[in-house]
SEMIVO-186070 format. One record per atom (N, C-alpha, C, O, CB): residue in three letters; x, y, z. Coordinates in steps of 0.1 Angstrom, whole numbers, plus 5000, padded with zeros to 4 digits. Glycine has a CB too. Layout:
residues N
ALAXYZ;...
end
This chain:
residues 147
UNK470782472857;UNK471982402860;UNK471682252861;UNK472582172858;UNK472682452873;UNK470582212865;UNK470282062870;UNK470282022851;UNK470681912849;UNK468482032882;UNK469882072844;UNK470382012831;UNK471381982827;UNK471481872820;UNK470182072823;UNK472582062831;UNK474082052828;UNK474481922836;UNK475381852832;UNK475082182834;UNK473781872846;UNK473981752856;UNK473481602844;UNK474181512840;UNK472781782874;UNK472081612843;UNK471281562835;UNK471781512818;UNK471881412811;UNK470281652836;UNK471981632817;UNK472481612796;UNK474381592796;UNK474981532787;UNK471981852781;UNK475181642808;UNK475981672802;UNK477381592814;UNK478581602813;UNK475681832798;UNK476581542823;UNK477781452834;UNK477681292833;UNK476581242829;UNK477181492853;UNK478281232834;UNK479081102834;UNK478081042845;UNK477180962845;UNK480981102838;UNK478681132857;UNK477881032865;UNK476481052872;UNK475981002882;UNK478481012876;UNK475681152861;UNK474281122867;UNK473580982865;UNK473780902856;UNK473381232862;UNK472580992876;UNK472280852877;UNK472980782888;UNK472280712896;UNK472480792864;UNK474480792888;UNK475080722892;UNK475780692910;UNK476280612917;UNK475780742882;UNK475280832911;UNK475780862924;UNK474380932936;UNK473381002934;UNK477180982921;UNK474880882946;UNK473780892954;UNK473881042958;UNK473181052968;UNK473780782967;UNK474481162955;UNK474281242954;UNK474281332948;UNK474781442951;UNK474381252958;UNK473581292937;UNK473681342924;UNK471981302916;UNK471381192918;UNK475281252917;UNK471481392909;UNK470681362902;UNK470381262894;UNK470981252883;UNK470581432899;UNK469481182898;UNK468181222902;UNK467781182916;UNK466681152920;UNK467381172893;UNK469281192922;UNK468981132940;UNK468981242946;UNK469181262958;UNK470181022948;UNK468881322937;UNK468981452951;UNK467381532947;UNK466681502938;UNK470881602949;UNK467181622955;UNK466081662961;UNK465981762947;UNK466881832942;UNK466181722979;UNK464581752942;UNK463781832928;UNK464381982931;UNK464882022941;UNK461781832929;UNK464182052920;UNK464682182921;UNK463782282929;UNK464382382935;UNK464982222906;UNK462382262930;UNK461582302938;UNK462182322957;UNK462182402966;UNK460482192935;UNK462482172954;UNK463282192970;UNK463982222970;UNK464182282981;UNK463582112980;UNK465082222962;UNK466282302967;UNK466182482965;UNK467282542965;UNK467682242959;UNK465282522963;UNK464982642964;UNK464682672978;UNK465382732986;UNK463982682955;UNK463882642979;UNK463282612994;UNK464382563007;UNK464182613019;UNK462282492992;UNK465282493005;UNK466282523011;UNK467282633015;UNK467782683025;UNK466682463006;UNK467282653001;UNK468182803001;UNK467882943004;UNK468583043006;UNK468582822988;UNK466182923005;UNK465583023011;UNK465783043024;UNK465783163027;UNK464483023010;UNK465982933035;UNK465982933051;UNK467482983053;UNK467982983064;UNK465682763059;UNK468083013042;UNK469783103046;UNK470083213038;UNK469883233026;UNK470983013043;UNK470883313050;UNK470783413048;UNK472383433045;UNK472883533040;UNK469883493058;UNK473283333049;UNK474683313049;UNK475283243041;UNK474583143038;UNK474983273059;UNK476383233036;UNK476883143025;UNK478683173030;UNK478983293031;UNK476183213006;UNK479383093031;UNK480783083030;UNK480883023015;UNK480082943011;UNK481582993043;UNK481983063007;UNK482583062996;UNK484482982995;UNK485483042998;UNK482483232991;UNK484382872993;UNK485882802992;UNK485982792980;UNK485382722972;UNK486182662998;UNK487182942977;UNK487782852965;UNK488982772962;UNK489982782970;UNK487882922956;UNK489082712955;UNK490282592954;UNK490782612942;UNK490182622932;UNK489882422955;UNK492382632945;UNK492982662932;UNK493882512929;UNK494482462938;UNK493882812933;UNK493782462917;UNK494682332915;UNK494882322902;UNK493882332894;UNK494082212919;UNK496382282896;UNK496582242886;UNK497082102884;UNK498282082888;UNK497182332883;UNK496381992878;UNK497081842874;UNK497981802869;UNK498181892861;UNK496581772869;UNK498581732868;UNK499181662858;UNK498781552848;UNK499181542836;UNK499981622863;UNK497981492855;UNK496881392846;UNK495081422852;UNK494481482861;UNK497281192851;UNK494581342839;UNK493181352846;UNK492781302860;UNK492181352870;UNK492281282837;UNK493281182858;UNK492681122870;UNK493481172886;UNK493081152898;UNK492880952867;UNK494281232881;UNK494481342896;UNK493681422902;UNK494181452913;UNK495381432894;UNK492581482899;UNK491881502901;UNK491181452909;UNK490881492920;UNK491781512894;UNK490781352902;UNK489981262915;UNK490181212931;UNK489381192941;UNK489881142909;UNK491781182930;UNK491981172946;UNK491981352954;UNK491681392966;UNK493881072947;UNK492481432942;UNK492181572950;UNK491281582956;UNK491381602968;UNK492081682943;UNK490181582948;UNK488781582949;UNK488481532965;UNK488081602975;UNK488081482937;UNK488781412965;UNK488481322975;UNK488781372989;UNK488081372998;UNK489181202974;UNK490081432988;UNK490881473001;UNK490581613002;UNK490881673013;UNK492481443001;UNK490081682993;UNK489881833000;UNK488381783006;UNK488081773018;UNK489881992987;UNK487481752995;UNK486181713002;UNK485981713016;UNK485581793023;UNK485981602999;UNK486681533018;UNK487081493033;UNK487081613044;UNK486481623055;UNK488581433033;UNK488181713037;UNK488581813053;UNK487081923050;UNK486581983059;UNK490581943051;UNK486581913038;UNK485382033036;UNK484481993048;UNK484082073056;UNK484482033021;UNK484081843047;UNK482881823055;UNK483181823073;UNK482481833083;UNK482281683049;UNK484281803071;UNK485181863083;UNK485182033092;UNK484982073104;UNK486381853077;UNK485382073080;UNK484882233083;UNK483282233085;UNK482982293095;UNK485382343068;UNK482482193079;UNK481082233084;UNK480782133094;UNK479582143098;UNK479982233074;UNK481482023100;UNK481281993114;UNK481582073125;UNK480782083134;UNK481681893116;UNK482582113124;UNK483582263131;UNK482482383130;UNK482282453140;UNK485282323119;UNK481682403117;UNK480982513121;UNK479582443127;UNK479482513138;UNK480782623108;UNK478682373127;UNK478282263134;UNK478182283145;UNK477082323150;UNK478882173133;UNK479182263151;UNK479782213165;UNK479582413174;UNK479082423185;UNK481982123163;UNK479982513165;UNK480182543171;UNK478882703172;UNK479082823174;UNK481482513170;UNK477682613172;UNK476782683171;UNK475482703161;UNK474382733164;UNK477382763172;UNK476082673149;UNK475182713134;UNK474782563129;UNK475282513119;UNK476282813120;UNK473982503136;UNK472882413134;UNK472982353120;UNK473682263117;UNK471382483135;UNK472382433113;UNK471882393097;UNK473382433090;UNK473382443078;UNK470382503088;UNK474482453098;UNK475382433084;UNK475282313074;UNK474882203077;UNK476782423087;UNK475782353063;UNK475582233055;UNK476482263044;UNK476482373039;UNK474182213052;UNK477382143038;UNK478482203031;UNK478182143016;UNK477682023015;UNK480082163039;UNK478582213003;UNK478382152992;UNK479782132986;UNK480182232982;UNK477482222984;UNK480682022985;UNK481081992985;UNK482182042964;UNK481382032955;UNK480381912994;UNK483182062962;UNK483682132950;UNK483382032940;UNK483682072928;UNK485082182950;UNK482781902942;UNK482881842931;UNK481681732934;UNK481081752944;UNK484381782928;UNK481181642927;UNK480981542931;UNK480981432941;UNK482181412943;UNK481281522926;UNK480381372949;UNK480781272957;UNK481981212953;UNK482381182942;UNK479881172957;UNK482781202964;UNK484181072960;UNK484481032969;UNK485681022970;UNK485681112953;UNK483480982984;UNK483780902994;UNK484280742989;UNK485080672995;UNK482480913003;UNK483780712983;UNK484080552976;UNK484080552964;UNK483280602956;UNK483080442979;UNK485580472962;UNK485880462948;UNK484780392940;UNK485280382928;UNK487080382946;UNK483180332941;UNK482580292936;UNK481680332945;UNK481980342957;UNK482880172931;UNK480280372940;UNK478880472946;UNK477980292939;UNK478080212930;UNK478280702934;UNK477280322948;UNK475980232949;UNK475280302941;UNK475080242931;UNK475380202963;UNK474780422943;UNK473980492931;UNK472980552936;UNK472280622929;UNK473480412921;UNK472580542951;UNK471580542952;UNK471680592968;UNK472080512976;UNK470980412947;UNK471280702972;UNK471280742986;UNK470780642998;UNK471180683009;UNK470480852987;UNK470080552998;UNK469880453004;UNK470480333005;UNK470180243013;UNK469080433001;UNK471380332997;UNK472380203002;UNK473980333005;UNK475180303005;UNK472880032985;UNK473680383006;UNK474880473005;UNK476080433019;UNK475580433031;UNK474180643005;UNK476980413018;UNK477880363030;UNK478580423038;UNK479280373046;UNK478480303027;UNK478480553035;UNK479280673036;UNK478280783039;UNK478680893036;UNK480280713022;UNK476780763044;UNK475980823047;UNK476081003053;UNK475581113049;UNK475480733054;UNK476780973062;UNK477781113074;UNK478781193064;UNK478981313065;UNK479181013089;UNK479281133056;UNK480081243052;UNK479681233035;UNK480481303028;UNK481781223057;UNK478781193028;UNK478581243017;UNK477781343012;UNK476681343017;UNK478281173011;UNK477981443005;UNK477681583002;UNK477581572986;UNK478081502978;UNK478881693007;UNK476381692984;UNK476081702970;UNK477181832965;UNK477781922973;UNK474181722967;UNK477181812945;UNK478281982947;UNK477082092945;UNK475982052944;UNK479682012930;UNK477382212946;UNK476482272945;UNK475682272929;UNK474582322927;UNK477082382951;UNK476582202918;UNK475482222907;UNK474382062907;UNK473682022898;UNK476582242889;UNK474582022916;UNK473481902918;UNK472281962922;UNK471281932915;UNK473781792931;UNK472182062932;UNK471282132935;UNK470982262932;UNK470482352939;UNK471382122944;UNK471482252918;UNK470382392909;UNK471382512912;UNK471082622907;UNK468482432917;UNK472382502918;UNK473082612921;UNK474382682902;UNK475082622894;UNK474082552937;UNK473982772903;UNK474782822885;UNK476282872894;UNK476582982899;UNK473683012871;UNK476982762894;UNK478982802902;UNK479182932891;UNK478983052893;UNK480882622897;UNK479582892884;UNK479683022875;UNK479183172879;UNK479983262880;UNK479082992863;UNK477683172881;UNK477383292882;UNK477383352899;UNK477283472904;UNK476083302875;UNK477483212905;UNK477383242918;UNK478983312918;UNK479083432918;UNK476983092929;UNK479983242919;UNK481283322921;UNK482383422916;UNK483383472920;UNK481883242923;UNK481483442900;UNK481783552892;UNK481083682898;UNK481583792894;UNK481283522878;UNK479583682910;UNK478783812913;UNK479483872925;UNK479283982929;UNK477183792917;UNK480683752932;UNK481483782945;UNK482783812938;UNK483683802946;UNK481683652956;UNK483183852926;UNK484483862925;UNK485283752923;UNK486483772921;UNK484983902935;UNK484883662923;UNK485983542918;UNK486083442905;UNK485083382900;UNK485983452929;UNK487683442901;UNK487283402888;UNK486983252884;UNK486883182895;UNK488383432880;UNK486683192873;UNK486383092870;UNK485783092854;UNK484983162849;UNK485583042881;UNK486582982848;UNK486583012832;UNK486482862831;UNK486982792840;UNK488083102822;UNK485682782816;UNK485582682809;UNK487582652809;UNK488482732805;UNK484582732795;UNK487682542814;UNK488782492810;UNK488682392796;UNK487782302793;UNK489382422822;UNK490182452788;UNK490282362777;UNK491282212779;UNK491182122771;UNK490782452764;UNK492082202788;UNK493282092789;UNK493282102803;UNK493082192811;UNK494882122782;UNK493481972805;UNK493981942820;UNK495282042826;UNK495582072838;UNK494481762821;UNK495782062817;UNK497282152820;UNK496682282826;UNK497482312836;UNK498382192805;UNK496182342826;UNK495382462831;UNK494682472843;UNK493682412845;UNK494482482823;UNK495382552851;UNK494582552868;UNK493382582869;UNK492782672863;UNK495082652879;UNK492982482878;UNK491382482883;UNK491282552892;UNK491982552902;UNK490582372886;UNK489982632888;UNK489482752903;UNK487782672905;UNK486882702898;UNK489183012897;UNK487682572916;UNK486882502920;UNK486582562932;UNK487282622940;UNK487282372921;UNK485382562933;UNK484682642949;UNK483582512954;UNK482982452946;UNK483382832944;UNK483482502962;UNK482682462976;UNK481982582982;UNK482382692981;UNK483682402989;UNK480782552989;UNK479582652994;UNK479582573007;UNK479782453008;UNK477882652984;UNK479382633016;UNK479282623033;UNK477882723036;UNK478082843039;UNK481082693042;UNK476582673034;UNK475482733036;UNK475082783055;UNK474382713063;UNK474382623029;UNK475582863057;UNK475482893072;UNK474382953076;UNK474183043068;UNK476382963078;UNK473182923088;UNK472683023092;UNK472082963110;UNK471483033117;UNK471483063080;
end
């Protein structure tokens, strides 16, 4: 999957949580090993334009990382939330996790970190297909890694 990020996204490079700012695939295995728990968000949405999307993006995010402060808070330490899309705390990314300005609430998606969405939420039952047109509802998921 970190190839699909690499050969085949706009904004790699570009975002501080996004490859090649995020942690080698080595470590994020190793991550995913210290959890035995996973919450699954899926998000169903259909646009009207492309760039609708993007403020979606932004505002479900927002409340996502919300929800794993809530689980956080209320006991489970290492929650940690991957967020359904891309970073979209600021309409313009520095690029780079170290100037990042939005430090607290920026989150990687789960295909930054080697995770295959596809196969992960097709083995739970849930659908998700290659869209051809923006006119077509999106089934977008977020991962809430609990343990």
């Amino acid at each position: 999957m970190r190839f699909k990020c690499t050969f085949g996204c706009s904004s790699y490079g570009e975002k501080g949580s996004c490859p090649p700012q995020v942690p080698s695939v080595e470590e994020c295995r190793a991550f995913f090993a210290e959890y035995r728990e996973a919450v699954v968000f899926r998000l169903v949405k259909k646009v009207n334009q492309p760039e609708d999307r993007i403020s979606w993006s932004r505002e479900v995010n927002k409340e996502l990382v919300k929800v794993e402060r809530e689980v956080f808070k209320s006991g489970y330490y290492k929650a940690f939330m991957m967020t359904m899309d891309e970073c979209r705390c600021c309409a313009t990314c520095t690029g780079e996790r170290a100037t990042c300005v939005n430090k607290e609430d920026s989150r990687p998606g789960p295909e930054s970190l080697a995770v295959d969405v596809f196969n992960t939420v097709r083995s739970i039952g849930y659908p998700i297909e290659v869209l051809h047109s923006y006119d077509q509802e999106m089934n977008r998921y977020a991962i809430l890694m609990v343990e």
